[in-house]
PAMIGU-12118 format. One record per residue: residue in one letter; x, y, z of N, C-alpha, C in turn. Coordinates in steps of 0.1 Angstrom, whole numbers, padded with zeros to 4 digits, always signed. Example, Ala and Ser with C-alpha at 12.3 -4.5 7.8 and 13.67 -1.06 7.14 Angstrom:
A+0132-0057+0078+0123-0045+0078+0132-0033+0078;S+0128-0022+0071+0137-0011+0071+0129+0000+0079;
This chain:
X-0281-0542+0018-0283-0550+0007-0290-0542-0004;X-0284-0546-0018-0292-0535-0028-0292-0544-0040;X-0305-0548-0045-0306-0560-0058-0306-0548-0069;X-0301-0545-0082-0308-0540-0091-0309-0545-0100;X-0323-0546-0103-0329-0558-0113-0328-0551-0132;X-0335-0538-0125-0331-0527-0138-0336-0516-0133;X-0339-0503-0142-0343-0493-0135-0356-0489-0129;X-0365-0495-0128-0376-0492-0124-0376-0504-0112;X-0371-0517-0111-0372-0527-0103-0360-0527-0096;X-0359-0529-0079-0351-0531-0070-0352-0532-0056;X-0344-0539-0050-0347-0541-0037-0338-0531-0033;X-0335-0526-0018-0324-0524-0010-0330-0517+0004;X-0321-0526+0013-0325-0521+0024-0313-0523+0035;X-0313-0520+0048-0301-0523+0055-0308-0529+0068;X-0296-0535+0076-0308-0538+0089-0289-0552+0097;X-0298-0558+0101-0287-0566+0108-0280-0585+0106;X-0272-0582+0106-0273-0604+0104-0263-0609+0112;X-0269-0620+0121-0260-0628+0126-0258-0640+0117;X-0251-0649+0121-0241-0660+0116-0244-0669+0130;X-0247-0682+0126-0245-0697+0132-0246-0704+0123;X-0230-0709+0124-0228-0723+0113-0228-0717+0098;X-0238-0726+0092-0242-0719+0076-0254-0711+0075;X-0259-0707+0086-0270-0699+0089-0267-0685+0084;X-0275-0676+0082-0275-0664+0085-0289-0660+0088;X-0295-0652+0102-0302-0648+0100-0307-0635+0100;X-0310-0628+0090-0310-0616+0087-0326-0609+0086;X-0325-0593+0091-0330-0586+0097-0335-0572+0088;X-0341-0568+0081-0336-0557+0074-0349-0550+0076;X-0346-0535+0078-0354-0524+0082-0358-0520+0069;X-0371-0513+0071-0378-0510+0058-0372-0503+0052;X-0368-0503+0035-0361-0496+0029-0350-0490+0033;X-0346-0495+0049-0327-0488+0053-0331-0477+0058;X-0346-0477+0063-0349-0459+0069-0351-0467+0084;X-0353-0477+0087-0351-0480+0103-0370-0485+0111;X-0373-0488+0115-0382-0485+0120-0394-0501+0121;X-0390-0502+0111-0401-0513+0110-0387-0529+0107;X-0392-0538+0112-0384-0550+0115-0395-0559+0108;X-0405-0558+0101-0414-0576+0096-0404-0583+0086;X-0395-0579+0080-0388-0589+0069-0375-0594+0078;X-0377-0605+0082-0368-0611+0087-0367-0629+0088;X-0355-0634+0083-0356-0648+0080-0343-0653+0079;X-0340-0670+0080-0330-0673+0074-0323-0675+0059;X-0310-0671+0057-0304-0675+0046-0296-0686+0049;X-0288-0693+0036-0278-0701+0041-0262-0698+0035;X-0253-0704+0037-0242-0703+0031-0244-0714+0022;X-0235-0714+0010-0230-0724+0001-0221-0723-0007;X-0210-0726+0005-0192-0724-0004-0193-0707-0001;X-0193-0701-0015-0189-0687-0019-0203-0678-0017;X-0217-0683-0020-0227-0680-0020-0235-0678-0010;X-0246-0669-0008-0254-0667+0004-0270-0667-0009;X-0276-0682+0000-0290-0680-0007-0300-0678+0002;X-0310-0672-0005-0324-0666+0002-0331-0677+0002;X-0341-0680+0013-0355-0688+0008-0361-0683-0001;X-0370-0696-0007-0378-0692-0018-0392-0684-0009;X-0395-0685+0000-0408-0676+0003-0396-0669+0015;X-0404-0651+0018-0395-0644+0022-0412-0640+0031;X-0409-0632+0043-0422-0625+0050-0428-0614+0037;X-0441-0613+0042-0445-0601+0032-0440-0588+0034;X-0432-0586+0048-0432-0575+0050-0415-0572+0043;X-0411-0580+0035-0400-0581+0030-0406-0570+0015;X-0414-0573+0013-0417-0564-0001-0416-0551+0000;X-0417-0544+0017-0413-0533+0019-0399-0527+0015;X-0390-0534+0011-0379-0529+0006-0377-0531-0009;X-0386-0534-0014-0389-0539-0025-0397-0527-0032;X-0395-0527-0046-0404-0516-0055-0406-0524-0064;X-0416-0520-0073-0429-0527-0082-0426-0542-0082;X-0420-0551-0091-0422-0566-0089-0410-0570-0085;X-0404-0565-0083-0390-0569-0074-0393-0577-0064;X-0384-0588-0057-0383-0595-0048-0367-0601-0047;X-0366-0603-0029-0359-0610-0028-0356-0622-0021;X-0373-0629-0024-0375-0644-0024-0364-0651-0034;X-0359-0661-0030-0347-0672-0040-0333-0665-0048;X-0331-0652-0038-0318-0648-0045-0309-0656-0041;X-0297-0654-0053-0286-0665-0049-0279-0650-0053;X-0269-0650-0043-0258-0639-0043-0248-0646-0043;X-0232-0648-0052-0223-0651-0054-0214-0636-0050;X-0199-0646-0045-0192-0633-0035-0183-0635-0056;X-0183-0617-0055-0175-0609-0062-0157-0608-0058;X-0159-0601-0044-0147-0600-0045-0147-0601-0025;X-0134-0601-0018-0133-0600-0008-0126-0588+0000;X-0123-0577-0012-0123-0561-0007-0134-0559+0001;X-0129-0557+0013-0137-0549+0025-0143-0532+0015;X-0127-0528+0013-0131-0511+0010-0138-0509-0004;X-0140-0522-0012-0146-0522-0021-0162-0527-0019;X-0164-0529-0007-0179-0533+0000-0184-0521+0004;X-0174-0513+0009-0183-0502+0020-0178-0488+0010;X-0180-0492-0003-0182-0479-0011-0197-0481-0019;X-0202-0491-0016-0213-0496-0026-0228-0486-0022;X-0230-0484-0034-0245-0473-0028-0260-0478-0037;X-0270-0474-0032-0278-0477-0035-0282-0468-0051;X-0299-0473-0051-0303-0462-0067-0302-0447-0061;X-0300-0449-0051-0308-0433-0046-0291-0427-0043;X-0283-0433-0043-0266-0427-0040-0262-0432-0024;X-0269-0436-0020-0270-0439-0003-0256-0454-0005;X-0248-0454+0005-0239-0456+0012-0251-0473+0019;X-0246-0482+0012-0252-0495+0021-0248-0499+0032;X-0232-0495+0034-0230-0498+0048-0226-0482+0055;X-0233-0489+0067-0230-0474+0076-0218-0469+0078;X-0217-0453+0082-0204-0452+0079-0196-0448+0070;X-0195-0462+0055-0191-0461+0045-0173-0468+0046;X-0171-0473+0058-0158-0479+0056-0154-0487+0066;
């Protein structure tokens, strides 16, 4: 996952999610370096969309830099290219999905 809000503000991090029903519950390792597990919670589906709760663990801000959050994101699906997902990189050039394809 990688929010960019602008250049100084952004989330991204990687980690795991399962699916039940319109659930997702998702798992994400501090900053996508692995090791620490506290930001973890449900999202939902809606239609095309995957929304956040509005309160997220604190330990969610670890993927987070200066006021960035991603309490109450609503992410709308762009497109449904796979090979257009696993080219996506973060601020730093990093590859969000492992692998890369």
């Amino acid at each position: 996952m990688f929010v960019d809000y602008d250049e100084q503000q952004n989330c991204g991090g990687s980690g795991t999610v399962t699916r039940v029903g319109e659930t997702l519950h998702i798992t994400l390792d501090r900053g996508g370096e692995g090791g620490d597990s506290a930001c973890s919670f449900d999202a939902r589906f809606e239609g095309d969309r995957i929304v956040f709760p509005p309160r997220v663990p604190d330990g969610c801000q670890k993927v987070c830099i200066h006021r960035a959050s991603i309490a109450a994101l609503d992410v709308a699906r762009l497109s449904e290219s796979i090979s257009e997902a696993s080219t996506l990189r973060d601020s730093r050039g990093r590859l969000l999905c492992a692998g890369g394809g």
